[in-house]
N, C-alpha and C positions, 0 to 999 in steps of 0.2 A: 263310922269312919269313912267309909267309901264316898256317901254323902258330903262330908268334910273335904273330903280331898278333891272330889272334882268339883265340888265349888272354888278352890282354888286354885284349880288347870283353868276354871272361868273365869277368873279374875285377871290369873294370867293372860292368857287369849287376847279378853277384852283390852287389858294394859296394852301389849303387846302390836295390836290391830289400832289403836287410837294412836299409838306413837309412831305407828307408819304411816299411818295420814297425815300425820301432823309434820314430817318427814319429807313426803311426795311420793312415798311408794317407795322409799329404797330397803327398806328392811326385807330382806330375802321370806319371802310365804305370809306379807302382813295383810297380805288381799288388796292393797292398792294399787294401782297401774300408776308408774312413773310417768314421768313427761315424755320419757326416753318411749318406753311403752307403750305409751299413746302418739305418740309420731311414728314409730314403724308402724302399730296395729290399731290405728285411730277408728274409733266405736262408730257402725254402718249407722247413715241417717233412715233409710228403708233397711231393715232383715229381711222383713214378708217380702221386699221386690226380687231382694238380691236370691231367696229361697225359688221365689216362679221364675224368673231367669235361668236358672241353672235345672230347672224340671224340663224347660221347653228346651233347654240347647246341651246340657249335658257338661256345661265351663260353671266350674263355681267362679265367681266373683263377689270380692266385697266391693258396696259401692258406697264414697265418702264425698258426701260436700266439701271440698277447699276452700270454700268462701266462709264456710262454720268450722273447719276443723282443721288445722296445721297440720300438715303431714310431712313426712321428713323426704319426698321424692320433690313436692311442689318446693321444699324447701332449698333443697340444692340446685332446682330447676329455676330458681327465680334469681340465685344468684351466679348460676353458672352461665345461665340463658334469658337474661330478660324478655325477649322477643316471645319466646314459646313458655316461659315460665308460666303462665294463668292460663295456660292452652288444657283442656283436656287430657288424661293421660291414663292409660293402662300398662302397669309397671308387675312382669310376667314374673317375675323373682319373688313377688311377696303376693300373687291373685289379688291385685288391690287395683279399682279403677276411680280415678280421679275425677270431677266434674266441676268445677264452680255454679250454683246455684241451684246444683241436684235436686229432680222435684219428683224421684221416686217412677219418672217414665210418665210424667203428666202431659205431654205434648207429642206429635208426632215426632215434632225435629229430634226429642230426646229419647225416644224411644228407640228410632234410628242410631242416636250415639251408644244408645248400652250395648246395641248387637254389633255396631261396629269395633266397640273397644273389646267386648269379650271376644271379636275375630282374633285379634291381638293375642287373648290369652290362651287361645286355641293351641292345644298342642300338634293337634294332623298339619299336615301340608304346609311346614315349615320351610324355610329355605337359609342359607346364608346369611340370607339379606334381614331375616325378621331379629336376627341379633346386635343389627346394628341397626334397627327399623326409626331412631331418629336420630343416629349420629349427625346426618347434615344438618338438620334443623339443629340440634344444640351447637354446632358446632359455627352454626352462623349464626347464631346468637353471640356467641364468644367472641366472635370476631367482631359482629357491630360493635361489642362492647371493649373491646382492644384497639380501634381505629384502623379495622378491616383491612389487614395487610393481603397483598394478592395469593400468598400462598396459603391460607388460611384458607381463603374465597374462595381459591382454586378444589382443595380438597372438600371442603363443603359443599360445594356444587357436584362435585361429582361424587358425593356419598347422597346426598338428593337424590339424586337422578337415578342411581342405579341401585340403592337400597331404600333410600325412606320410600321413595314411590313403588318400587315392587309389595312393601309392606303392607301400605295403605290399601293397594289392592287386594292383599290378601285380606283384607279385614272388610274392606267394602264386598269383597264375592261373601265373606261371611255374611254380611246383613243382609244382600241381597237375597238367601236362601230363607230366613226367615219374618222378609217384608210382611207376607200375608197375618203368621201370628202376633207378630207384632205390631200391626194395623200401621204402618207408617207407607210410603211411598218409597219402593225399591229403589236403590241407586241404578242405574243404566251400569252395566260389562259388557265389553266390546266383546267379539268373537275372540280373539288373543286374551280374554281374562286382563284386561284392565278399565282404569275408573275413572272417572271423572278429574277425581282427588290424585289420583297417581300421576295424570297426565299436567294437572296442575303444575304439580311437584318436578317434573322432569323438564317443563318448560323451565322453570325458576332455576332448578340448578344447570340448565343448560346457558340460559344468562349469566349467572354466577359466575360459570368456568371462563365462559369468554372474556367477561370484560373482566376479569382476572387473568388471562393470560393477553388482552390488549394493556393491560397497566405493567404489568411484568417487560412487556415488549417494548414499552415506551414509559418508563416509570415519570417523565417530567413533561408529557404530552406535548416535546418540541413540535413533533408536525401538525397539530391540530392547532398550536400559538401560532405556526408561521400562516397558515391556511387562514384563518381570523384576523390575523394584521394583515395580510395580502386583501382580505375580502373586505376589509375596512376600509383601503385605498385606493380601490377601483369604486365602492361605493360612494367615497366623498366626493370624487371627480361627477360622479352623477348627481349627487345631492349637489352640488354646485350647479350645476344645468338647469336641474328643476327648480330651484329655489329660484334662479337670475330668470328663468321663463315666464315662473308662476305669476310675478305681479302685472307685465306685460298681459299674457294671456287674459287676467281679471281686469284689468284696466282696455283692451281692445274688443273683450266681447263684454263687459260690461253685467258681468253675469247672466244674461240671456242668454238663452241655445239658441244660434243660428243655425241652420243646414247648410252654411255655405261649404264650399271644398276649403276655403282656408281651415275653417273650423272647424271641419271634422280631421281635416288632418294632424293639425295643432295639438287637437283635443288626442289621435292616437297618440302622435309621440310623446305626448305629457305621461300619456297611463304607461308605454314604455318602457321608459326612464323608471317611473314606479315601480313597474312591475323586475324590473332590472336590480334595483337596491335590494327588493325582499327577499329575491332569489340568492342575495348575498349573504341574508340573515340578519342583516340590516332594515331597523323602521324607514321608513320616507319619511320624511316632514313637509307638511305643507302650507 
Protein backbone atom coordinates (compact mmCIF):
# COMPACT_ATOMS: atom_id res chain seq x y z
CA UNK A 1 0.00 0.00 0.00
CA UNK A 2 2.51 2.44 0.95
CA UNK A 3 4.40 1.59 -2.35
CA UNK A 4 0.85 2.36 -4.21
CA UNK A 5 0.51 5.51 -2.67
CA UNK A 6 3.66 7.17 -3.26
CA UNK A 7 3.75 6.14 -6.52
CA UNK A 8 1.00 8.30 -6.75
CA UNK A 9 2.26 11.49 -4.79
CA UNK A 10 4.93 10.67 -7.96
CA UNK A 11 2.67 10.97 -10.47
CA UNK A 12 1.36 13.82 -8.76
CA UNK A 13 4.50 15.81 -8.34
CA UNK A 14 5.71 14.92 -11.84
CA UNK A 15 1.93 16.18 -13.31
CA UNK A 16 2.14 18.96 -11.04
CA UNK A 17 5.97 20.20 -11.95
CA UNK A 18 5.34 19.69 -15.94
CA UNK A 19 2.25 21.88 -15.77
CA UNK A 20 4.35 24.58 -14.20
CA UNK A 21 6.63 24.63 -16.87
CA UNK A 22 4.49 24.41 -19.23
CA UNK A 23 2.87 27.54 -17.39
CA UNK A 24 6.22 29.86 -16.94
CA UNK A 25 6.73 29.01 -13.47
CA UNK A 26 3.54 30.34 -11.93
CA UNK A 27 2.22 27.56 -10.06
CA UNK A 28 3.26 28.29 -6.43
CA UNK A 29 6.32 25.29 -5.43
CA UNK A 30 6.34 23.84 -9.18
CA UNK A 31 10.18 24.35 -9.31
CA UNK A 32 10.18 26.75 -12.18
CA UNK A 33 11.41 30.21 -12.18
CA UNK A 34 8.92 32.82 -13.69
CA UNK A 35 9.92 35.36 -16.18
CA UNK A 36 9.07 37.67 -13.21
CA UNK A 37 11.76 35.50 -11.24
CA UNK A 38 14.24 35.41 -13.60
CA UNK A 39 14.27 39.27 -13.97
CA UNK A 40 14.61 40.22 -10.29
CA UNK A 41 17.02 37.08 -9.66
CA UNK A 42 18.46 36.31 -13.30
CA UNK A 43 20.74 32.98 -12.96
CA UNK A 44 24.87 34.35 -12.39
CA UNK A 45 26.80 33.76 -15.89
CA UNK A 46 30.27 33.00 -13.36
CA UNK A 47 29.06 31.40 -9.70
CA UNK A 48 32.87 30.39 -9.20
CA UNK A 49 33.80 34.20 -9.93
CA UNK A 50 31.04 35.85 -7.99
CA UNK A 51 32.09 32.95 -4.96
CA UNK A 52 36.22 34.31 -5.19
CA UNK A 53 34.94 37.83 -5.26
CA UNK A 54 33.24 37.79 -2.30
CA UNK A 55 36.30 35.48 -0.43
CA UNK A 56 38.93 38.39 -1.41
CA UNK A 57 36.44 41.38 -0.42
CA UNK A 58 33.95 40.11 2.07
CA UNK A 59 30.66 41.82 -0.54
CA UNK A 60 28.62 39.00 -1.91
CA UNK A 61 27.64 39.95 -5.43
CA UNK A 62 25.75 38.29 -8.14
CA UNK A 63 27.20 38.97 -11.28
CA UNK A 64 24.83 38.81 -14.69
CA UNK A 65 25.53 39.53 -18.23
CA UNK A 66 22.80 42.09 -19.64
CA UNK A 67 23.81 41.44 -23.05
CA UNK A 68 22.68 37.38 -22.19
CA UNK A 69 20.12 37.93 -19.67
CA UNK A 70 17.16 40.65 -19.13
CA UNK A 71 17.14 41.94 -15.94
CA UNK A 72 14.33 43.91 -14.67
CA UNK A 73 16.91 47.04 -13.16
CA UNK A 74 18.66 47.32 -16.94
CA UNK A 75 15.00 47.06 -17.84
CA UNK A 76 13.63 50.23 -16.23
CA UNK A 77 16.98 51.64 -16.91
CA UNK A 78 16.79 51.52 -20.60
CA UNK A 79 13.49 53.02 -20.49
CA UNK A 80 13.67 55.50 -17.95
CA UNK A 81 17.38 56.48 -19.11
CA UNK A 82 18.41 55.58 -22.38
CA UNK A 83 21.75 57.48 -21.96
CA UNK A 84 22.99 55.14 -19.03
CA UNK A 85 20.60 52.28 -19.62
CA UNK A 86 23.41 49.73 -21.26
CA UNK A 87 25.88 51.35 -18.65
CA UNK A 88 27.12 48.94 -16.15
CA UNK A 89 25.33 48.85 -12.81
CA UNK A 90 25.44 47.55 -9.30
CA UNK A 91 21.80 47.82 -7.78
CA UNK A 92 22.48 47.62 -3.73
CA UNK A 93 18.78 46.43 -2.92
CA UNK A 94 18.84 43.15 -4.61
CA UNK A 95 23.48 42.36 -4.41
CA UNK A 96 23.00 42.20 -8.17
CA UNK A 97 25.81 43.62 -10.48
CA UNK A 98 25.13 44.23 -14.07
CA UNK A 99 27.70 44.20 -16.93
CA UNK A 100 27.09 43.85 -20.68
CA UNK A 101 29.42 41.25 -22.19
CA UNK A 102 30.50 39.96 -18.69
CA UNK A 103 33.44 37.61 -19.12
CA UNK A 104 33.86 36.32 -15.64
CA UNK A 105 36.97 39.05 -14.93
CA UNK A 106 38.81 38.11 -18.18
CA UNK A 107 40.49 41.42 -18.67
CA UNK A 108 42.23 43.83 -16.51
CA UNK A 109 39.62 46.66 -17.55
CA UNK A 110 36.97 44.12 -16.11
CA UNK A 111 38.40 43.07 -13.36
CA UNK A 112 38.69 46.73 -12.20
CA UNK A 113 34.70 46.99 -12.99
CA UNK A 114 33.77 43.94 -10.48
CA UNK A 115 35.74 45.69 -7.50
CA UNK A 116 34.53 48.89 -8.61
CA UNK A 117 30.69 47.96 -8.71
CA UNK A 118 31.07 45.77 -5.47
CA UNK A 119 32.52 49.25 -3.86
CA UNK A 120 28.95 50.15 -4.54
CA UNK A 121 27.68 47.33 -2.63
CA UNK A 122 29.78 47.82 0.19
CA UNK A 123 27.96 48.37 3.18
CA UNK A 124 31.08 50.61 5.46
CA UNK A 125 31.55 54.16 4.50
CA UNK A 126 28.37 55.13 3.22
CA UNK A 127 27.23 58.48 2.84
CA UNK A 128 24.02 60.39 1.85
CA UNK A 129 24.99 60.54 -1.33
CA UNK A 130 25.56 56.55 -2.09
CA UNK A 131 21.60 56.58 -1.97
CA UNK A 132 21.14 58.61 -4.59
CA UNK A 133 24.58 57.48 -6.28
CA UNK A 134 22.99 57.85 -9.81
CA UNK A 135 19.99 60.04 -9.43
CA UNK A 136 21.80 62.76 -11.82
CA UNK A 137 22.80 60.34 -14.51
CA UNK A 138 19.19 58.83 -14.59
CA UNK A 139 17.80 61.74 -14.37
CA UNK A 140 19.66 63.31 -17.39
CA UNK A 141 18.84 60.61 -19.28
CA UNK A 142 15.14 61.54 -18.62
CA UNK A 143 15.50 64.73 -19.54
CA UNK A 144 17.48 64.06 -22.90
CA UNK A 145 14.66 61.93 -23.44
CA UNK A 146 11.83 64.75 -22.61
CA UNK A 147 13.58 67.64 -24.69
CA UNK A 148 15.83 68.56 -21.71
CA UNK A 149 13.88 71.37 -19.97
CA UNK A 150 16.29 73.67 -17.91
CA UNK A 151 14.91 72.60 -14.63
CA UNK A 152 15.24 69.16 -15.16
CA UNK A 153 19.15 69.95 -16.33
CA UNK A 154 19.33 72.12 -13.52
CA UNK A 155 18.67 69.29 -10.77
CA UNK A 156 20.49 66.82 -12.58
CA UNK A 157 23.56 68.47 -12.64
CA UNK A 158 23.70 69.22 -9.40
CA UNK A 159 22.59 65.69 -8.19
CA UNK A 160 26.08 64.86 -10.54
CA UNK A 161 27.93 66.76 -9.01
CA UNK A 162 27.34 66.39 -5.57
CA UNK A 163 26.17 62.71 -5.32
CA UNK A 164 26.83 60.55 -8.27
CA UNK A 165 30.47 61.79 -8.05
CA UNK A 166 30.93 61.56 -4.34
CA UNK A 167 29.72 57.79 -5.13
CA UNK A 168 31.78 56.83 -7.71
CA UNK A 169 34.51 57.87 -5.52
CA UNK A 170 33.48 55.70 -3.06
CA UNK A 171 33.50 52.78 -5.24
CA UNK A 172 36.91 53.78 -7.02
CA UNK A 173 38.85 54.07 -3.38
CA UNK A 174 37.10 50.47 -3.17
CA UNK A 175 39.00 49.26 -6.20
CA UNK A 176 41.71 51.07 -5.46
CA UNK A 177 42.39 48.96 -2.20
CA UNK A 178 42.33 45.80 -3.95
CA UNK A 179 44.17 46.70 -7.42
CA UNK A 180 47.15 44.36 -6.40
CA UNK A 181 44.74 41.02 -5.88
CA UNK A 182 42.96 41.87 -8.44
CA UNK A 183 45.97 42.32 -10.95
CA UNK A 184 44.45 45.29 -12.77
CA UNK A 185 45.96 48.78 -12.58
CA UNK A 186 44.83 50.95 -9.50
CA UNK A 187 42.65 53.88 -10.21
CA UNK A 188 44.69 57.18 -9.12
CA UNK A 189 42.72 59.02 -5.30
CA UNK A 190 43.68 62.40 -4.79
CA UNK A 191 44.71 63.17 -1.15
CA UNK A 192 40.77 64.56 -0.52
CA UNK A 193 39.61 60.80 -1.47
CA UNK A 194 38.49 61.51 -4.92
CA UNK A 195 38.71 59.93 -8.57
CA UNK A 196 39.25 60.47 -11.72
CA UNK A 197 35.54 59.35 -12.55
CA UNK A 198 34.10 61.55 -9.76
CA UNK A 199 35.88 64.61 -11.00
CA UNK A 200 34.56 63.68 -14.42
CA UNK A 201 31.20 63.55 -13.18
CA UNK A 202 31.40 67.07 -11.28
CA UNK A 203 32.73 68.74 -14.24
CA UNK A 204 29.63 67.52 -16.45
CA UNK A 205 27.23 68.40 -13.87
CA UNK A 206 28.84 71.47 -13.19
CA UNK A 207 28.11 72.34 -17.21
CA UNK A 208 24.70 71.03 -16.84
CA UNK A 209 23.66 73.43 -14.04
CA UNK A 210 25.09 76.43 -15.90
CA UNK A 211 23.83 76.20 -19.10
CA UNK A 212 20.63 75.43 -17.41
CA UNK A 213 20.36 78.33 -15.42
CA UNK A 214 21.96 80.38 -18.68
CA UNK A 215 18.63 78.97 -20.60
CA UNK A 216 16.31 79.62 -17.68
CA UNK A 217 17.92 83.25 -17.65
CA UNK A 218 17.41 83.92 -21.27
CA UNK A 219 14.85 81.09 -22.25
CA UNK A 220 14.80 82.76 -26.29
CA UNK A 221 18.60 83.59 -26.48
CA UNK A 222 17.52 87.42 -27.42
CA UNK A 223 21.08 88.48 -26.62
CA UNK A 224 23.11 85.98 -28.27
CA UNK A 225 20.47 86.74 -31.78
CA UNK A 226 21.21 90.33 -31.30
CA UNK A 227 25.22 89.83 -30.89
CA UNK A 228 25.01 87.40 -34.21
CA UNK A 229 23.05 89.93 -36.36
CA UNK A 230 25.17 92.93 -35.05
CA UNK A 231 28.47 90.62 -35.93
CA UNK A 232 27.00 89.79 -39.24
CA UNK A 233 26.72 93.48 -40.24
CA UNK A 234 29.98 94.69 -39.33
CA UNK A 235 31.31 91.65 -41.02
CA UNK A 236 29.58 92.15 -44.51
CA UNK A 237 30.80 95.78 -44.50
CA UNK A 238 34.42 93.90 -44.35
CA UNK A 239 33.50 91.21 -46.59
CA UNK A 240 32.56 93.91 -48.95
CA UNK A 241 36.28 95.58 -48.72
CA UNK A 242 37.89 92.31 -49.16
CA UNK A 243 35.98 90.87 -51.95
CA UNK A 244 36.19 94.78 -54.13
CA UNK A 245 40.26 94.53 -53.10
CA UNK A 246 40.80 91.08 -53.76
CA UNK A 247 40.54 91.04 -57.72
CA UNK A 248 42.62 94.37 -57.82
CA UNK A 249 45.31 92.92 -55.58
CA UNK A 250 45.35 89.49 -58.11
CA UNK A 251 45.31 91.41 -61.05
CA UNK A 252 48.22 94.21 -59.83
CA UNK A 253 50.62 91.72 -58.44
CA UNK A 254 49.85 89.19 -60.82
CA UNK A 255 50.20 86.40 -58.41
CA UNK A 256 53.89 86.86 -57.79
CA UNK A 257 55.32 87.83 -54.36
CA UNK A 258 57.00 91.15 -54.70
CA UNK A 259 58.86 92.56 -51.59
CA UNK A 260 57.82 95.78 -52.51
CA UNK A 261 56.32 98.32 -49.60
CA UNK A 262 53.17 98.55 -51.70
CA UNK A 263 53.03 94.84 -51.49
CA UNK A 264 53.63 94.05 -48.26
CA UNK A 265 51.39 96.58 -47.16
CA UNK A 266 48.48 95.60 -49.34
CA UNK A 267 49.13 92.01 -48.74
CA UNK A 268 48.75 93.19 -44.45
CA UNK A 269 45.58 94.82 -44.86
CA UNK A 270 44.08 92.18 -47.00
CA UNK A 271 44.96 89.48 -44.01
CA UNK A 272 43.35 92.27 -41.60
CA UNK A 273 40.16 92.46 -43.06
CA UNK A 274 40.43 88.55 -42.72
CA UNK A 275 41.43 88.29 -39.81
CA UNK A 276 38.61 90.91 -38.80
CA UNK A 277 35.53 88.81 -40.12
CA UNK A 278 36.63 85.46 -38.20
CA UNK A 279 37.03 87.30 -35.11
CA UNK A 280 33.25 87.95 -35.78
CA UNK A 281 32.59 84.16 -36.30
CA UNK A 282 32.08 84.83 -39.68
CA UNK A 283 34.02 82.76 -42.74
CA UNK A 284 36.02 85.30 -45.15
CA UNK A 285 35.38 84.46 -48.78
CA UNK A 286 37.88 84.83 -51.03
Amino acid sequence: MPNIFQNFLNQITSGYKKADKQLGGWLPGGGTASSVTRLVFPPQSFPGRSKELQQMTGIKGRFVDIDKTPTITRQIAQTVAPLWGSQPYANPLIGEVGAPGYKGGATPRERHLEFHELGHLNPADKGIYSYLGVAGRYLQGLSNSTGNLPVVDLLAGKLMKHFDAQEEDRAERFAARFATQGNYPAPQISPEGTSAYGDQLRREGSEMSENAVSRMLNPWGIPEKVTEFVNQQRASVLQKELSRSLPIYREQFGGEIKLSPENLKETERLNNLAKQIEALGIEPRY
